[in-house]
C-alpha positions as CSV (number, residue, x, y, z in Angstrom):
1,X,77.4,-51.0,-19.4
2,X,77.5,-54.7,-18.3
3,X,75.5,-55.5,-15.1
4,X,78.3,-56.9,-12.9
5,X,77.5,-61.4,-12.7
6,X,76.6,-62.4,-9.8
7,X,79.8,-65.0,-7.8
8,X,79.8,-68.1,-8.8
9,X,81.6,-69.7,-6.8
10,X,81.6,-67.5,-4.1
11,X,83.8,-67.6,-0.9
12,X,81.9,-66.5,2.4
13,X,82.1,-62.4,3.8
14,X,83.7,-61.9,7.0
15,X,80.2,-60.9,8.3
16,X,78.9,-64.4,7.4
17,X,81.9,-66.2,8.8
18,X,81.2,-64.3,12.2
19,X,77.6,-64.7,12.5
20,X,76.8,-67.5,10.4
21,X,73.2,-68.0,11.2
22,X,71.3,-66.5,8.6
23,X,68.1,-64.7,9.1
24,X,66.1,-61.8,8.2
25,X,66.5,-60.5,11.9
26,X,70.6,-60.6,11.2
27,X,70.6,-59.2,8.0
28,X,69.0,-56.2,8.9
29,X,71.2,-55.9,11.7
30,X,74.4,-56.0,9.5
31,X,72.5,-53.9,7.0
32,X,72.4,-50.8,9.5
33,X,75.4,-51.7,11.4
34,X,77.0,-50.5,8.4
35,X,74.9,-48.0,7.7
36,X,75.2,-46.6,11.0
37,X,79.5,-47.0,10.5
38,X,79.2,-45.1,7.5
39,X,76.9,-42.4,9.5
40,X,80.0,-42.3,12.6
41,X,82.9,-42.0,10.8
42,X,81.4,-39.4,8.3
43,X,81.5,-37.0,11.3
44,X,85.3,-36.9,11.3
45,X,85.9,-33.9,9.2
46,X,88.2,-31.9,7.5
47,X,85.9,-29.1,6.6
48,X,88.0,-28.4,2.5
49,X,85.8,-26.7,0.2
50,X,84.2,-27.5,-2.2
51,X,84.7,-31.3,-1.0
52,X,85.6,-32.3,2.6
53,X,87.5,-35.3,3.6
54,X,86.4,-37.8,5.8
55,X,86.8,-41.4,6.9
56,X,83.5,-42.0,5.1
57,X,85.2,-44.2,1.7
58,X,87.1,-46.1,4.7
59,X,83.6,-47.4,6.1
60,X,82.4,-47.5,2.4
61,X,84.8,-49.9,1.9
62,X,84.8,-52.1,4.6
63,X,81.3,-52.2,4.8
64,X,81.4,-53.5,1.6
65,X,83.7,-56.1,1.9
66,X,82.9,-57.3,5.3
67,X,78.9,-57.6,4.0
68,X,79.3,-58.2,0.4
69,X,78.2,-57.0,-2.5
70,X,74.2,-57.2,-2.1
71,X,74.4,-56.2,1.9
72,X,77.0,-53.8,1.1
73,X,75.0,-52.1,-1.0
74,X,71.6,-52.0,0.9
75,X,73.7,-50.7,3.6
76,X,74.7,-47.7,1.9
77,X,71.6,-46.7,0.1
78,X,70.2,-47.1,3.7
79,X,72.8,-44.7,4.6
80,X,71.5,-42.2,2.0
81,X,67.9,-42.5,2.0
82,X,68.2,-41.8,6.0
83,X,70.6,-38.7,4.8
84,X,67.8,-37.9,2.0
85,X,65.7,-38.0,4.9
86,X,66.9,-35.5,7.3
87,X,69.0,-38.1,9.9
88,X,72.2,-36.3,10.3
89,X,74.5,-38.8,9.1
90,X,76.5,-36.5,6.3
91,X,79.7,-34.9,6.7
92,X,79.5,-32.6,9.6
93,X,75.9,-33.5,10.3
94,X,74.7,-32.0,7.5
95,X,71.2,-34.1,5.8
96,X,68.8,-33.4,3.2
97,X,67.9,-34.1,-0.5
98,X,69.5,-31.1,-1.6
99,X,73.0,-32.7,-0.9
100,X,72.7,-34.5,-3.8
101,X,72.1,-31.7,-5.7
102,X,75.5,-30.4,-4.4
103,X,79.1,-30.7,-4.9
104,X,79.3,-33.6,-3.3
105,X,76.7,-35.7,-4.6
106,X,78.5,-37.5,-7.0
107,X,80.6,-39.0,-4.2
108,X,77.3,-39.7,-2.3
109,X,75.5,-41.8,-5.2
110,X,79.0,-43.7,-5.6
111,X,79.3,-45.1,-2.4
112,X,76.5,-47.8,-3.0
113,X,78.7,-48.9,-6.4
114,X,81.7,-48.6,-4.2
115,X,80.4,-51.2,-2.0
116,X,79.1,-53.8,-4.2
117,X,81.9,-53.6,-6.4
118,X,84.3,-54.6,-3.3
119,X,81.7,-56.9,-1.8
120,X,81.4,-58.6,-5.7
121,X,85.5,-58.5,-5.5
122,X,85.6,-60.2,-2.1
123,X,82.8,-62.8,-3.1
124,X,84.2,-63.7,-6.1
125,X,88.0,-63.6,-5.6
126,X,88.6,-63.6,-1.7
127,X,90.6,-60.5,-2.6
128,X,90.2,-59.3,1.7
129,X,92.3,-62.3,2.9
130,X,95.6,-61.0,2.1
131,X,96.9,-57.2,2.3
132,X,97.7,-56.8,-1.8
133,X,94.3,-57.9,-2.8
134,X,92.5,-56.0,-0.1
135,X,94.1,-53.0,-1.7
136,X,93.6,-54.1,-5.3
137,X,90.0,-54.3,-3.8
138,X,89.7,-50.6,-2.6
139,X,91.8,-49.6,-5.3
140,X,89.0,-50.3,-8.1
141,X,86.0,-49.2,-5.9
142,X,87.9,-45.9,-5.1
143,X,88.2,-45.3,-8.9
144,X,84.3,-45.8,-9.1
145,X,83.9,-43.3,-6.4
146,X,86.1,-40.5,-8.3
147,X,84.5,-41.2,-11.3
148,X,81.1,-41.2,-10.1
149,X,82.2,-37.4,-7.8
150,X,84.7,-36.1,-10.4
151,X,81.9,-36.1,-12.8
152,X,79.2,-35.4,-10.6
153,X,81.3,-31.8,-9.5
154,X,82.2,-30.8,-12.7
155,X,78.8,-30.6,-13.5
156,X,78.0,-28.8,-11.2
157,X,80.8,-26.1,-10.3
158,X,81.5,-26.0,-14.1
159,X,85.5,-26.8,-13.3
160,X,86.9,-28.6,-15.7
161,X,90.9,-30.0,-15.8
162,X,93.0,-29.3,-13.8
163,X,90.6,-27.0,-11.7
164,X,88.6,-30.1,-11.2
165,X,91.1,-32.5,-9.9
166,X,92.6,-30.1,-7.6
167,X,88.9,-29.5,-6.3
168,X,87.9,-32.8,-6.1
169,X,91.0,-35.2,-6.5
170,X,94.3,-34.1,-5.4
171,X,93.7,-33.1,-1.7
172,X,92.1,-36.9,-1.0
173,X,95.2,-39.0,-2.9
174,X,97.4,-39.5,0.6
175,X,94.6,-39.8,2.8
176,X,93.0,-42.3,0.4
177,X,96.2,-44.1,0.1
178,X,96.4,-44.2,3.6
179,X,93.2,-45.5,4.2
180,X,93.5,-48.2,1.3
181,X,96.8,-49.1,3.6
182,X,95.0,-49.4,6.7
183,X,91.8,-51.4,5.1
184,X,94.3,-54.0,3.7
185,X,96.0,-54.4,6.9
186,X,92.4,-54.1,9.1
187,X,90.6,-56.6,6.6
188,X,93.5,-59.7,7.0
189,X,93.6,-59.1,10.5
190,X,89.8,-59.6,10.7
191,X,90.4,-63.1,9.1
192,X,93.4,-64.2,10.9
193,X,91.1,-63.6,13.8
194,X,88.3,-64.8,12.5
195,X,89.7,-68.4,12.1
196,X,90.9,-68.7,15.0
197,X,87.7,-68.6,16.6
């Protein structure tokens, strides 16, 4: 597989349009701002087994597109090495390396390829300026993160078919097309705000 190029051109992140001084100092601070989003919104639960759902892939993605692609992704692999590390920032608290070993940690792994593929989107394209490329935007990295989880729990559970996507599919599609909705509205809105500062 193709290592994604780097933007060329790229247009600025909404994090760099808000707090354009650059700095060490501010990129950490953006780094674990999302890290710590990701961390908050993963606490609202709906406790479905084997996979629960959560806000989580909303922060994923607008972590990812407000940051971009490289601060995106240190966010959320700072997000999981603090899980990894015992922080409580999983789905309902939970922490520890054996939740990659679990059912969900496929969806886990994903979220840091979830993030720099909408931060690479946003750099390259300015897909978060309007609602219809915002979504196109979430659209792609939420295939990524089925991909990366669908696999992930059939290898696991041993589910395969039709078992598998009602596990670890079917029960997310509304609420994922709801929070795809409310990310293309939320990430415009940033940016009509944004320049009016």
């Amino acid at each position: 597989m193709t290592p994604l190029p780097m933007p060329t051109a790229a247009h600025p992140t909404l994090a760099r349009t808000l707090a354009p001084r650059s700095g060490l100092a501010r990129d950490a601070l953006l780094v674990l701002g999302g890290a710590a989003l990701v961390a908050l919104v993963a606490q609202v639960e709906l406790p479905l087994k084997p996979v629960p759902v959560t806000l989580q892939t909303l922060a994923v993605l607008l972590v990812g597109a407000a940051l971009g692609w490289k601060r995106g992704a240190a966010s959320l692999t700072t997000y999981l090495l603090a899980g990894a590390a015992g922080l409580p920032v999983f789905a309902g608290g939970s922490a520890g390396l054996a939740k990659f070993a679990g059912p969900t940690g496929g969806y886990l792994l994903s979220y840091v390829f979830a993030a720099a593929l909408v931060g690479w989107l946003v750099q390259r394209y300015a897909l978060d300026r309007r609602p219809a490329g915002a979504a196109l935007a979430m659209l792609a990295a939420s295939v990524v993160i089925y991909s990366f989880g669908l696999t992930w729990l059939g290898l696991v559970t041993g589910l395969r078919g039709q078992a598998l996507l009602t596990a670890g599919l079917t029960p997310f599609l509304v609420g994922d097309a709801l929070k795809i909705g409310l990310a293309a509205l939320l990430l415009p809105g940033a940016w009509a705000l944004a320049r009016r500062r």
